[in-house]
LOKOL-882710 format. One record per atom (N, C-alpha, C, CB): residue in one letter; z, y, x. Coordinates in pm, 1 decimal, padded with zeros to 6 digits. Each point is the difference from the previous one (the first is absolute). Glycine has a CB too. Layout:
REM residues N
zagu residuo:A	pz:Z	py:Y	px:X
...
REM end
This chain:
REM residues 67
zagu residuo:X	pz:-12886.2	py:17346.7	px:27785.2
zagu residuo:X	pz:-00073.1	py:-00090.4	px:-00084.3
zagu residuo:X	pz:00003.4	py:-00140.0	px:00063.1
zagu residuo:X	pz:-00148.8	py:00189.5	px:-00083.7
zagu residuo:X	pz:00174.5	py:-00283.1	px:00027.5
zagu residuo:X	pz:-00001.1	py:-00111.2	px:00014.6
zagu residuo:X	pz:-00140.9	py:-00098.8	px:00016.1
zagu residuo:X	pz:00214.4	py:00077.2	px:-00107.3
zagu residuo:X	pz:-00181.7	py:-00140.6	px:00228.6
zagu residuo:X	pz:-00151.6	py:-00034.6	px:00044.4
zagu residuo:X	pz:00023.5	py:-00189.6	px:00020.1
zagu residuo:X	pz:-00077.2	py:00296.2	px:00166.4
zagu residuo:X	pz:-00063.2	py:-00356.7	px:-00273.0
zagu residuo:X	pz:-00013.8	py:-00117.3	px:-00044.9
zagu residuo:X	pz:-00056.4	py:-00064.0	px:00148.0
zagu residuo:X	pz:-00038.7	py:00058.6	px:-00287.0
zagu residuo:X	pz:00065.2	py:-00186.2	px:00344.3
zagu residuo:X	pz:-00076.0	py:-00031.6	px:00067.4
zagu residuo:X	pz:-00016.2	py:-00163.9	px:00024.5
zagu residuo:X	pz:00041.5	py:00239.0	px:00070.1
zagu residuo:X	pz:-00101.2	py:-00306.9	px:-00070.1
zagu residuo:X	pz:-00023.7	py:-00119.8	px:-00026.5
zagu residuo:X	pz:00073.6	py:-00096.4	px:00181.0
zagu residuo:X	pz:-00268.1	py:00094.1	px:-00229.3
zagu residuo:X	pz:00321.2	py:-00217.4	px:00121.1
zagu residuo:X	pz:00076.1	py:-00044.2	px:00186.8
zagu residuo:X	pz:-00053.5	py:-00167.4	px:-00046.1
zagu residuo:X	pz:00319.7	py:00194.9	px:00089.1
zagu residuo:X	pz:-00371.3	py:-00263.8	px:00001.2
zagu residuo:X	pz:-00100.8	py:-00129.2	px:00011.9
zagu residuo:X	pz:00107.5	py:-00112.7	px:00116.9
zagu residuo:X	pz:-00303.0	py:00176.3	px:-00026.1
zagu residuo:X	pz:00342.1	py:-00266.0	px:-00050.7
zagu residuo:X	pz:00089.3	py:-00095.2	px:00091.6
zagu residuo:X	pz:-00093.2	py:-00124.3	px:00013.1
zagu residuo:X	pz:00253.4	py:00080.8	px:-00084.5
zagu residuo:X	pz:-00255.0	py:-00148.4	px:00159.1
zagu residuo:X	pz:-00066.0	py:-00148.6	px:-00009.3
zagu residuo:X	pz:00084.0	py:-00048.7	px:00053.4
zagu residuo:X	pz:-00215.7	py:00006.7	px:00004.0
zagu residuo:X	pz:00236.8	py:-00138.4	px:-00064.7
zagu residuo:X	pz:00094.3	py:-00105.8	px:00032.8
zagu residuo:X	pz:-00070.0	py:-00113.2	px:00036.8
zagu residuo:X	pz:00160.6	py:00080.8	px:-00143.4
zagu residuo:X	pz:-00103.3	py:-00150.9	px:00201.0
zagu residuo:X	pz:-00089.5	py:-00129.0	px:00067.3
zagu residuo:X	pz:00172.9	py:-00125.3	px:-00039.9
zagu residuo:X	pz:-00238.0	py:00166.8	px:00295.0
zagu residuo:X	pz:00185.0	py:-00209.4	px:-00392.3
zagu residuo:X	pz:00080.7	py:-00152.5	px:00033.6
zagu residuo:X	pz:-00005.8	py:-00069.8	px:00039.6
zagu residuo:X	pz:00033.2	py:00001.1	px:-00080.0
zagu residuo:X	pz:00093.9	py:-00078.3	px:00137.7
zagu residuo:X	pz:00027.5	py:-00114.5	px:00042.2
zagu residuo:X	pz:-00072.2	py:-00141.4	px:-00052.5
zagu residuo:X	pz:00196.7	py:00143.5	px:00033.9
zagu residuo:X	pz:-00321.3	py:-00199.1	px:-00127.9
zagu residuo:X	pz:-00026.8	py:-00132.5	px:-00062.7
zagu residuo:X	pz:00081.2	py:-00120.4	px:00039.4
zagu residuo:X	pz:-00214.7	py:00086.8	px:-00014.8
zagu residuo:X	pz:00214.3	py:-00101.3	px:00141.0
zagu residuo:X	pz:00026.1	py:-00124.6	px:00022.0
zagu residuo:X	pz:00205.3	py:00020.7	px:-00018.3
zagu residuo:X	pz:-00290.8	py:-00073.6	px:00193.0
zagu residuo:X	pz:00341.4	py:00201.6	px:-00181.4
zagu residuo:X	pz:00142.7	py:-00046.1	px:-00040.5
zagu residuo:X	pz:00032.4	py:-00003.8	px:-00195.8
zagu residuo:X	pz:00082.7	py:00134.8	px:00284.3
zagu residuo:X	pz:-00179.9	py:-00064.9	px:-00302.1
zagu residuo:X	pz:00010.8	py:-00022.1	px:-00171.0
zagu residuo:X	pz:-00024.9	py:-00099.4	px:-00047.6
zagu residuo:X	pz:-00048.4	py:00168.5	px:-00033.3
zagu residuo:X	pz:-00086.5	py:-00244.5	px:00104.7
zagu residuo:X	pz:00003.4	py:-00175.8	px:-00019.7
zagu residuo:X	pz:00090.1	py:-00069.2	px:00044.5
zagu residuo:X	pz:-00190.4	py:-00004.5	px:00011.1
zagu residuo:X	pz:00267.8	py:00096.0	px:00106.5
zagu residuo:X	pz:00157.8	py:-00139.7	px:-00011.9
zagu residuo:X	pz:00074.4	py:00090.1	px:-00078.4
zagu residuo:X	pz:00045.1	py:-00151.2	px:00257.4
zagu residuo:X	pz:-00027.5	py:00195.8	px:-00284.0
zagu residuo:X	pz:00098.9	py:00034.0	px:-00094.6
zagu residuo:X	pz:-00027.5	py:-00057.7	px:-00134.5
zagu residuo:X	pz:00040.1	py:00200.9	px:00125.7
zagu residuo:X	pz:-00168.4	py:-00205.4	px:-00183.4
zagu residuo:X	pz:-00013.6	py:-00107.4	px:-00116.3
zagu residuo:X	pz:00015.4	py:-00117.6	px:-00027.6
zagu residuo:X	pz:-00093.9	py:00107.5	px:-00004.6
zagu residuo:X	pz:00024.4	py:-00143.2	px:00160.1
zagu residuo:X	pz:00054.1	py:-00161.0	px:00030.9
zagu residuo:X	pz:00136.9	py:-00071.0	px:-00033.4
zagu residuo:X	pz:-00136.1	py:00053.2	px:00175.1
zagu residuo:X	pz:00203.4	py:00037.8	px:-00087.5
zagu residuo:X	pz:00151.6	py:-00017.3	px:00012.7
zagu residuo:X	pz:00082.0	py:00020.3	px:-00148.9
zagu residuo:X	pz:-00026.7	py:00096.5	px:00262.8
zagu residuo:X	pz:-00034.1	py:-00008.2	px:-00319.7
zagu residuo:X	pz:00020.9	py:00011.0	px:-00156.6
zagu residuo:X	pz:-00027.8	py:-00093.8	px:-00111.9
zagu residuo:X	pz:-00038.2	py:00189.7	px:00073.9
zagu residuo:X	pz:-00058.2	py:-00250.4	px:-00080.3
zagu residuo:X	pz:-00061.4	py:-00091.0	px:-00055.5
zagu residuo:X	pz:00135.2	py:-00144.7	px:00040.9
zagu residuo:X	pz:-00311.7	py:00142.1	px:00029.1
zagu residuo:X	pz:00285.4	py:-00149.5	px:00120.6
zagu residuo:X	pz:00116.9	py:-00142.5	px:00024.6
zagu residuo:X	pz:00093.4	py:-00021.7	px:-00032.3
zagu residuo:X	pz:-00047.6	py:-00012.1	px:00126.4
zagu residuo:X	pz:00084.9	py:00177.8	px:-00139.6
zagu residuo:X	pz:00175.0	py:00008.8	px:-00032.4
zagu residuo:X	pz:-00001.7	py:-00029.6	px:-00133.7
zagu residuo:X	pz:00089.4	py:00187.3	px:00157.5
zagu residuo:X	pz:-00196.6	py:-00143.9	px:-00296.4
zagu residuo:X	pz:-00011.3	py:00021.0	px:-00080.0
zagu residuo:X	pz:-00046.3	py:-00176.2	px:-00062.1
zagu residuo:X	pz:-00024.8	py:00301.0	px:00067.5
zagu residuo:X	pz:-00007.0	py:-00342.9	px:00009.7
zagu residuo:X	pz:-00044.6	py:-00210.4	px:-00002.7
zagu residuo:X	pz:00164.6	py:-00068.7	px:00012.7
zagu residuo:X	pz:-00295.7	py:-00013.0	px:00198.6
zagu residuo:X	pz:00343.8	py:00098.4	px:-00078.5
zagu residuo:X	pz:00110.3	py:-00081.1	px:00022.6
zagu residuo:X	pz:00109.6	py:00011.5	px:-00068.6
zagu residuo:X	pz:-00075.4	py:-00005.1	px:00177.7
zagu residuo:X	pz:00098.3	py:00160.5	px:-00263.8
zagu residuo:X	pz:00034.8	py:00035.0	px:-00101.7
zagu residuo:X	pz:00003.1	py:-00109.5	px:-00121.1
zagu residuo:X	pz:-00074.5	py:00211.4	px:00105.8
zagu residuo:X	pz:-00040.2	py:-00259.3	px:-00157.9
zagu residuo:X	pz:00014.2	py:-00036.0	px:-00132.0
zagu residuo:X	pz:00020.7	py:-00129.8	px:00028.4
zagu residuo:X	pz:-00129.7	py:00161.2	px:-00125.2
zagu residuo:X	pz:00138.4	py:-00244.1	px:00267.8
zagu residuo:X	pz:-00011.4	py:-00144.1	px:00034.3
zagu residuo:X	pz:00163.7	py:-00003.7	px:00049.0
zagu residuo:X	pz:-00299.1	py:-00040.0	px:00081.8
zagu residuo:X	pz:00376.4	py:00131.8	px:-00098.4
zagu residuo:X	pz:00117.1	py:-00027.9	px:00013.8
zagu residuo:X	pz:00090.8	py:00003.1	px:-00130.5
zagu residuo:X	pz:-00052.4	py:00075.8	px:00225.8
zagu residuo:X	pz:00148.8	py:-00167.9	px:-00249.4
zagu residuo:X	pz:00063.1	py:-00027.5	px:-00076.0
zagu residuo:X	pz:00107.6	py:00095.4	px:-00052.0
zagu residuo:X	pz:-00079.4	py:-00191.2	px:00089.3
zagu residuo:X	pz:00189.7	py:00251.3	px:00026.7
zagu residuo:X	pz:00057.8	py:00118.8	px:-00026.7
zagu residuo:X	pz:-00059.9	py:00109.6	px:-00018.8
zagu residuo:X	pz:00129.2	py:-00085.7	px:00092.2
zagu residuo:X	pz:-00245.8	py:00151.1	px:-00048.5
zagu residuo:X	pz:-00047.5	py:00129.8	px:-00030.8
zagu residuo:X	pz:-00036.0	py:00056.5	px:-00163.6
zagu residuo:X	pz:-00085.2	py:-00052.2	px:00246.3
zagu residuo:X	pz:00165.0	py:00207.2	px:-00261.6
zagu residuo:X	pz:00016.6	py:00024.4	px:-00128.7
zagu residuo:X	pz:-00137.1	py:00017.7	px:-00034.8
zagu residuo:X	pz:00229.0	py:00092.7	px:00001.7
zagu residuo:X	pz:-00265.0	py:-00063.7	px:-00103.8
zagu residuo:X	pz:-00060.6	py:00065.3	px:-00110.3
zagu residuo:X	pz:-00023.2	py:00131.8	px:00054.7
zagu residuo:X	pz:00106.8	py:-00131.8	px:-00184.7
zagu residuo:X	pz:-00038.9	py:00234.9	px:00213.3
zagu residuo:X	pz:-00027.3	py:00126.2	px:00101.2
zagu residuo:X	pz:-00056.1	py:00002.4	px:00157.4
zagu residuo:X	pz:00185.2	py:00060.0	px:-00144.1
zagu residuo:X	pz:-00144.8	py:-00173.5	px:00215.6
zagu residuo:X	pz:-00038.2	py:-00011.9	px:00110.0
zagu residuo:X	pz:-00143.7	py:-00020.7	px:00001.2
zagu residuo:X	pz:00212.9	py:-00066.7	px:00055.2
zagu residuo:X	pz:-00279.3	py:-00021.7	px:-00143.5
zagu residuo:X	pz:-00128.9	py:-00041.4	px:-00028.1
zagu residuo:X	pz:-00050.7	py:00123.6	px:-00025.8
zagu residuo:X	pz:00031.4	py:-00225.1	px:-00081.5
zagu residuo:X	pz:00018.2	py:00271.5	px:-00050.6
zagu residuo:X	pz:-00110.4	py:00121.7	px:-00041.0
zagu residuo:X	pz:00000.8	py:00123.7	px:00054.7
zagu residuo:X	pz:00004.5	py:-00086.3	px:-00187.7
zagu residuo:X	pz:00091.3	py:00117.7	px:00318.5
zagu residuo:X	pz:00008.6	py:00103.9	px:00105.0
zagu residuo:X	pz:-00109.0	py:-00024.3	px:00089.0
zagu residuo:X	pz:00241.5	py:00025.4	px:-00012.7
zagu residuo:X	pz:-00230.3	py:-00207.9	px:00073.5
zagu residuo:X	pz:-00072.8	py:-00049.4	px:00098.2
zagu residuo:X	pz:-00155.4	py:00030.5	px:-00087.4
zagu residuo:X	pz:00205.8	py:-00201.0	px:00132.8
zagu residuo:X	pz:-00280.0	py:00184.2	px:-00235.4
zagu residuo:X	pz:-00091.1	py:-00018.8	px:-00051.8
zagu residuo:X	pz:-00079.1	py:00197.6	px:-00023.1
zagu residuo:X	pz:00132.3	py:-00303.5	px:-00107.5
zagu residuo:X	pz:-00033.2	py:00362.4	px:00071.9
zagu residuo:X	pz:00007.8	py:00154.1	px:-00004.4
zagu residuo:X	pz:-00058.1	py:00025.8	px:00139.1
zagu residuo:X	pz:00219.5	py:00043.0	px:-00163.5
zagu residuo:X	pz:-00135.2	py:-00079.7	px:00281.5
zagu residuo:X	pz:-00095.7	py:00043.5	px:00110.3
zagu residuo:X	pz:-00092.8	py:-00047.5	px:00075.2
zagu residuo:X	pz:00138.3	py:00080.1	px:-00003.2
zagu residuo:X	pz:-00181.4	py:-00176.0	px:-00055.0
zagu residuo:X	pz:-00096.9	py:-00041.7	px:00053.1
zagu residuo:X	pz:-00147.2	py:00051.2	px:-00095.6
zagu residuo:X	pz:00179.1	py:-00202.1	px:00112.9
zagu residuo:X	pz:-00126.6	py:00175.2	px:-00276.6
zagu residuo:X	pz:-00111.4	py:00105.5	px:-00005.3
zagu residuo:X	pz:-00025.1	py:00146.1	px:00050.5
zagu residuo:X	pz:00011.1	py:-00131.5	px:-00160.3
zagu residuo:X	pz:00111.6	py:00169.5	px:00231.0
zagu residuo:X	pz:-00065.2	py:00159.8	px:00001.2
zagu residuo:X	pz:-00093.1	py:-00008.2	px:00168.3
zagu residuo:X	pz:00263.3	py:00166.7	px:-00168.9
zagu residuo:X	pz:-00160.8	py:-00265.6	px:00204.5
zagu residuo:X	pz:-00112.9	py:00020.5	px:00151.8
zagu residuo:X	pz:-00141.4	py:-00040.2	px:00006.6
zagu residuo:X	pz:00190.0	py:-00047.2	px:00119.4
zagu residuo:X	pz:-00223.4	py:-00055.4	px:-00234.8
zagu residuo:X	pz:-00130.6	py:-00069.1	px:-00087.8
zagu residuo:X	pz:-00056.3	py:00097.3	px:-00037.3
zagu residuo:X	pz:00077.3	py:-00188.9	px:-00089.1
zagu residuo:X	pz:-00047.1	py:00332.4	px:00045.5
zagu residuo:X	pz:-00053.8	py:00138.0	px:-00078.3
zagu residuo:X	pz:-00002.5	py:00093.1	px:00122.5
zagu residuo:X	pz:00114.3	py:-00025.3	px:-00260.3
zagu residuo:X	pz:-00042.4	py:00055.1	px:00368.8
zagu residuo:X	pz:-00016.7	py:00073.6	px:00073.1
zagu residuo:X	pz:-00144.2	py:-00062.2	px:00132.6
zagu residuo:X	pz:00296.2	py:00089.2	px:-00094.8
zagu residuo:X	pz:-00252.1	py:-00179.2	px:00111.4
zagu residuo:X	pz:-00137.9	py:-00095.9	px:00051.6
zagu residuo:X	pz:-00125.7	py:00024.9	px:-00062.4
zagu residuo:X	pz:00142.7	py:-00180.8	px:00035.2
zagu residuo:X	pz:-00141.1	py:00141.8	px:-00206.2
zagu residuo:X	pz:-00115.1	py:00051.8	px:-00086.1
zagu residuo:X	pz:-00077.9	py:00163.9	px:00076.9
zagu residuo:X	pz:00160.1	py:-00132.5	px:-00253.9
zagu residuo:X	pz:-00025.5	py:00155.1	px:00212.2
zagu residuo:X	pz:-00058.6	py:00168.2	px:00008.4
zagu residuo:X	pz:-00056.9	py:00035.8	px:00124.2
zagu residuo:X	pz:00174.2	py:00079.9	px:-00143.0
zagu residuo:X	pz:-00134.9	py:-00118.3	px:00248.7
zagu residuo:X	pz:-00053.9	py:-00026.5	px:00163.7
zagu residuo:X	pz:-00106.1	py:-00029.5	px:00012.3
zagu residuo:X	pz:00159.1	py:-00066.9	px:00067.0
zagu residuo:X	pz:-00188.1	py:-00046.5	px:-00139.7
zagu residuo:X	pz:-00151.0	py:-00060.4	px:00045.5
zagu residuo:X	pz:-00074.9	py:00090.9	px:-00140.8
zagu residuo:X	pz:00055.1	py:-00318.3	px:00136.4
zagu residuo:X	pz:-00033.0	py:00358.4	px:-00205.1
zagu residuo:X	pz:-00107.0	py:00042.1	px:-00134.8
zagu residuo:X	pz:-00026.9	py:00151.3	px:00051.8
zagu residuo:X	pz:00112.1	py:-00155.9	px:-00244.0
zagu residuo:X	pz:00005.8	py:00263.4	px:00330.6
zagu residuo:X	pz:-00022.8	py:00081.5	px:00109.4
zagu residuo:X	pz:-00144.8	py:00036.8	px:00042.5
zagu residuo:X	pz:00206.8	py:-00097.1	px:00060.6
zagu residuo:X	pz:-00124.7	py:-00028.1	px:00043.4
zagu residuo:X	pz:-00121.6	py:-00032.8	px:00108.0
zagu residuo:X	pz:-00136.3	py:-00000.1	px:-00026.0
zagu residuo:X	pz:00145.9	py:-00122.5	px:00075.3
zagu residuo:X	pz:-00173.2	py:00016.8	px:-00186.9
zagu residuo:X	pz:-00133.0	py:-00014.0	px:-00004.4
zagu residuo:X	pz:-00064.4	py:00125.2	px:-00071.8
zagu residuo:X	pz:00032.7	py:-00254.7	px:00005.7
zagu residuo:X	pz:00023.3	py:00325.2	px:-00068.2
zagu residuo:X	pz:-00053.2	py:00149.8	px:-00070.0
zagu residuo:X	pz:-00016.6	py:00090.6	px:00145.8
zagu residuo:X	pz:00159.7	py:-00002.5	px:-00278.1
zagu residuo:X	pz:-00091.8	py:00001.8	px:00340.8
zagu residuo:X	pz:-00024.8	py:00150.5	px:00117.1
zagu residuo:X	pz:-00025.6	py:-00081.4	px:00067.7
zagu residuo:X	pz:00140.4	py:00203.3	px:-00003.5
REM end
């Protein structure tokens, strides 16, 4: 018989490298649209990840303050 049993991970992130990693996202994503050659894809790749690290950050701190 097959036996159910519950398994509990906690993770502890890094904050301060996800805030550079947004940082650095965001600049690239400024310096992106302030440059003259950069496509139309480069922007909205650069803009794509910076919101997700903007949403994974969210989710970090909205986490936190619940537990």
């Amino acid at each position: 018989m097959a036996e159910n049993a519950k398994v509990g991970i906690d993770l502890v992130a890094d904050t301060r490298s996800l805030r550079s990693q947004l940082r650095e996202s965001v600049q690239e994503l400024a310096r992106l649209q302030n440059t003259a050659g950069a496509s139309a894809q480069e922007i909205a790749n650069a803009a794509k990840r910076a919101a997700e690290l903007l949403k994974n950050f969210d989710e970090i701190f909205n986490y936190s303050r619940i537990a």
